[in-house]
C-alpha positions as a printed Julia matrix, in Angstrom:
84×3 Matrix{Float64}:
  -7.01  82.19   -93.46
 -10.2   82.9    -95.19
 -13.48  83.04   -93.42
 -15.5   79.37   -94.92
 -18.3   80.31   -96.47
 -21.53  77.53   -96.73
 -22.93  79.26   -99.34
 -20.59  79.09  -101.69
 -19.43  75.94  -100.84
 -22.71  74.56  -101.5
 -23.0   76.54  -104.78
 -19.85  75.46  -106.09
 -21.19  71.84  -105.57
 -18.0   70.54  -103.76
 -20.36  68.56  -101.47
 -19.31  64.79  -101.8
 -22.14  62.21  -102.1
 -21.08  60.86   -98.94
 -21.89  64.2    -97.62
 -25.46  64.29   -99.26
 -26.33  61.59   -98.14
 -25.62  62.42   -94.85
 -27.75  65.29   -94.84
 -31.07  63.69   -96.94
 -33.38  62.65   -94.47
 -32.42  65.45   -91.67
 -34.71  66.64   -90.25
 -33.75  69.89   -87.69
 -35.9   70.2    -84.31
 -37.89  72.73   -85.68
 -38.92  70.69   -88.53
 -39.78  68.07   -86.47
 -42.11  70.21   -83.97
 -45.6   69.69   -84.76
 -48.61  70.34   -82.17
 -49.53  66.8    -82.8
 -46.22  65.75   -80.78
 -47.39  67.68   -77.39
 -50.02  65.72   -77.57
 -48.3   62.36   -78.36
 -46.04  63.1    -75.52
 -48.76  63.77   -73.0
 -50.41  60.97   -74.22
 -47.12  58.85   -73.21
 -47.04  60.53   -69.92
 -50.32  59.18   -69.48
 -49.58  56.01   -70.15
 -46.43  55.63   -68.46
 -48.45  56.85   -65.24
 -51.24  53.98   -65.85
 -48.26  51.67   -65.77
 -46.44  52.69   -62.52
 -49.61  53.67   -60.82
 -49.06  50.48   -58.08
 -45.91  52.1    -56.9
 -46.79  55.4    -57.55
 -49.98  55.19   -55.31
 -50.15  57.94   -52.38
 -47.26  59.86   -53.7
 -49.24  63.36   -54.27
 -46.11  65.01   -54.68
 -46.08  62.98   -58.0
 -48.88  63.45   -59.28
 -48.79  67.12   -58.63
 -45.54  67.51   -60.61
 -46.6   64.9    -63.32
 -50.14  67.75   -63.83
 -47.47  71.1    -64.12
 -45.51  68.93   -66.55
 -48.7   68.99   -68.99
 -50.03  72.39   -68.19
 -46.32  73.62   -69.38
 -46.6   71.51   -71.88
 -50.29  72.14   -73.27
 -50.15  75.72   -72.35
 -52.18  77.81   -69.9
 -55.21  77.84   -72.37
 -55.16  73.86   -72.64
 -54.35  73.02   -69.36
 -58.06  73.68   -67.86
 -59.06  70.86   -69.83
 -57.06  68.49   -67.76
 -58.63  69.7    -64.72
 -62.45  69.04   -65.64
């Protein structure tokens, strides 16, 4: 049996509409990475902590692990921000 080639396949235009349509509108995980989204997400974080503060409160252990979530997340050079 023949290796399958994608290439060729897509150059020979055997792909059937159902299978174009399938792929229109994909969008891989690289294409969706964007700085921006780091942000959005620690933004979330943020939020999510404002809203479960009450039972959160006096749990340092939280908190602690909730700040090395965003300096991994930010980066070492953005992290010092969060401390100030």
């Amino acid at each position: 049996m023949d290796k399958f080639d994608l290439k060729k396949y897509l150059a020979e235009g055997k792909l059937k509409k159902e299978e174009i349509n399938e792929f229109e509108g994909y969008e891989s995980e690289f294409e969706k990475n964007t700085p921006g989204r780091i942000n959005q997400f620690v933004s979330k974080l943020d939020d999510l902590l404002d809203e479960y503060h009450a039972e959160l409160y006096l749990k340092d252990d939280v908190f602690t692990g909730l700040e090395a979530i965003k300096r991994a997340a930010l980066g070492p050079d953005t992290a010092e921000e969060i401390e100030n």
